[in-house]
N, C-alpha and C positions, 0 to 999 in steps of 0.2 A: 422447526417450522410450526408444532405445535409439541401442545403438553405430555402428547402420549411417548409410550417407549421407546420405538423405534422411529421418531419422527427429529429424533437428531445425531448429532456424531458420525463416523465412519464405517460403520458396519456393512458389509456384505448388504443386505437387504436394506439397508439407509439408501447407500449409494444408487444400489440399482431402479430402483424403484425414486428416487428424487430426477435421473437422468430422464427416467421414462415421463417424469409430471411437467418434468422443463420443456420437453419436445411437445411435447400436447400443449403447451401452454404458448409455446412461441412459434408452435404451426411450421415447425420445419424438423428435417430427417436426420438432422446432425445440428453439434455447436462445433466450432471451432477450439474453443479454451474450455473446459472443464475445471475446476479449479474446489479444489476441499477448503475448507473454511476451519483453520486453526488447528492445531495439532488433539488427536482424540485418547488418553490418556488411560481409555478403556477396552479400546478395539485393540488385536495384536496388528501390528503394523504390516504384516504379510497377510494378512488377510483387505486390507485397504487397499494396498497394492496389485493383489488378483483382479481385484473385483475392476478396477480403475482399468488398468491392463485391457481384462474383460471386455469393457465398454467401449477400447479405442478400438478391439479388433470384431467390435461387432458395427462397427462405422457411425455408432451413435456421438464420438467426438472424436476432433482429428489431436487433439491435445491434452493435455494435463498440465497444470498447474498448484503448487500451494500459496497457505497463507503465512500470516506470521507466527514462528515458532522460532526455538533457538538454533542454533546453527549445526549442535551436533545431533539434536533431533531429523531436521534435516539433510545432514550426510548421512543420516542412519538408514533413512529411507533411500537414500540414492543408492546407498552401498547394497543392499535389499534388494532393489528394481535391480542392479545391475546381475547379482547372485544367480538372479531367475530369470534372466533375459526381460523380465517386464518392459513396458512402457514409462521410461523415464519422464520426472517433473520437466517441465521446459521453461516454467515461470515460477518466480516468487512473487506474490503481493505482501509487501512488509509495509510496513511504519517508517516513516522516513521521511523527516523536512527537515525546516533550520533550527528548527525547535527541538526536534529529538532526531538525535543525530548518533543513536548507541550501534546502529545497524552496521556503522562503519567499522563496527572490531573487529565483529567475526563475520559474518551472513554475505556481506556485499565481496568480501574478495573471496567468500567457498563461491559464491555466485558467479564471481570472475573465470575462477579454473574451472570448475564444472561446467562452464559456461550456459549458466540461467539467463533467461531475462528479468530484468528487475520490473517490476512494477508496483510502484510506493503508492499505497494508502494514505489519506490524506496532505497530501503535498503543500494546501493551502493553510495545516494545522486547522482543519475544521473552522475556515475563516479568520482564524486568529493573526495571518499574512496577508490579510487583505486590505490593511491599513486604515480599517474602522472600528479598533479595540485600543481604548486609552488605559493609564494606568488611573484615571480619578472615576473611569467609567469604563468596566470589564467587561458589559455589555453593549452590542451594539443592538442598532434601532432593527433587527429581523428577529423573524420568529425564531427558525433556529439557533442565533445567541442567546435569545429570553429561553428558549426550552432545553436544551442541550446541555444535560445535567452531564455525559461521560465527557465533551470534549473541558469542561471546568477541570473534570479529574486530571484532564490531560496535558493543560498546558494554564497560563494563569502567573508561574513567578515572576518574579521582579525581573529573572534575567533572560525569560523572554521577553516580557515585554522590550527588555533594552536591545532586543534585534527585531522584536516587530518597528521597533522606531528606528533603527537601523537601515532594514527597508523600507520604510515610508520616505526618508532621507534620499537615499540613492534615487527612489525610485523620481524624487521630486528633481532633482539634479539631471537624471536622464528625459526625463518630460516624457515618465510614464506610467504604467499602473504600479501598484505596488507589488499586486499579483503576480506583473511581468517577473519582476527581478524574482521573487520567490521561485518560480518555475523555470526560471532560466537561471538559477542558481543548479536546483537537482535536476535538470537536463543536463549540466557540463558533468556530472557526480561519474566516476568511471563507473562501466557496466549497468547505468539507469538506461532503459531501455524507452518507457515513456511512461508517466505520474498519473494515476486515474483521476482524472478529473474532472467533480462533483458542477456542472453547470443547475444551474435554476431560471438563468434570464441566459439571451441569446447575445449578449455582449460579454457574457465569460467562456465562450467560446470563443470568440472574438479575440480577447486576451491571452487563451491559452494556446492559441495558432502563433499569436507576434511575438510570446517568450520564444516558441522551439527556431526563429532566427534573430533572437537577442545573445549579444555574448559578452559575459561580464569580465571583466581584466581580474588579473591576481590579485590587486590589488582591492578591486570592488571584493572579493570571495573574500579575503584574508579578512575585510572590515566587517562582513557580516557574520561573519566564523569566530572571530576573537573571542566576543563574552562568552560562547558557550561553554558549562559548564559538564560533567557527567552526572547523568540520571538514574535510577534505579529502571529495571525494564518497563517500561510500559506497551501495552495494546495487543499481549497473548493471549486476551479475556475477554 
């Protein structure tokens, strides 16, 4: 949150003290979802875990949540909470669209048996599913494509694009957003519980209500699934 020391990561005194800036800041006695932000590499893991624990039994959250990390990072901390009776994770927010699709190896079935909720980050690929990114023009006409130096990192090859025009395809054959299919794509996804998603106008809400009762045939999935390829991890950073 800033540059100083203790102003990031997992630590005992991070956590505690960000719960207490949150609740001041949004003018109420509790959050619902607490949720850590990426795995911390410097904190010991049983000390993130008290602290969390800590917070749900002092009624400042009624949950816990992580973010994306790898999948035995994540049973490590589960196997952890379980040890010490802690307060177990109840959500994952991971990385997860048609576009990077690595989630499905390990993360989304430990998600299944453990039984997490899933909640995928960027579902829209940071716009890149919203069927205004060509291949002779990688950006479109909004600010956040002209600025959005991490989602270029993110997404951009050849064989995305051949499933961003995949949905745009479908989407045009069903007479509807391209958004729709993208989101009613990872709503059918087993154990996605529901895709965070980033509105800016009051008509991709709009969009994001009519996918969660759109439902795509096998044969729509199997067409937008085909060209993907495997990725290296991205979105732990």
């Amino acid at each position: 949150m800033t540059e100083g020391p203790n102003a990031q990561g997992l630590s005992r005194k991070h956590l505690l003290e960000a719960i207490d800036a949150s609740l001041q800041r949004l003018g109420t006695d509790y959050v619902d979802l607490y949720q850590i932000h990426r795995f911390d590499y410097e904190t010991p893991i049983a000390e993130t875990l008290e602290a969390l624990h800590d917070i749900v039994r002092a009624g400042k959250a009624r949950y816990i949540g992580a973010s994306s990390m790898f999948a035995w990072q994540f049973m490590k901390m589960l196997a952890t909470s379980d040890a010490h009776g802690w307060t177990r994770f109840a959500s994952m927010q991971n990385h997860y669209n048609l576009v990077y699709r690595e989630e499905e190896r390990e993360m989304l079935p430990l998600c299944r048996e453990e039984g997490i909720g899933v909640i995928p980050w960027s579902p829209l690929a940071r716009g890149f599913l919203s069927g205004n990114r060509t291949r002779g023009d990688r950006q479109a006409d909004t600010v956040r494509s002209k600025t959005d130096e991490y989602a270029r990192e993110l997404y951009c090859s050849d064989t995305d694009f051949t499933i961003a025009e995949r949905v745009v395809s479908l989407a045009e054959r069903r007479g509807v957003k391209p958004t729709q299919v993208a989101l009613a794509w990872l709503l059918a996804k087993p154990g996605v519980t529901s895709p965070i998603v980033g509105a800016s106008k009051l008509a991709h809400l709009d969009d994001a209500v009519a996918a969660a009762g759109m439902r795509l045939t096998s044969d729509e999935q199997a067409l937008l699934e085909e060209p993907y390829r495997p990725l290296a991890v991205l979105g732990h950073s």
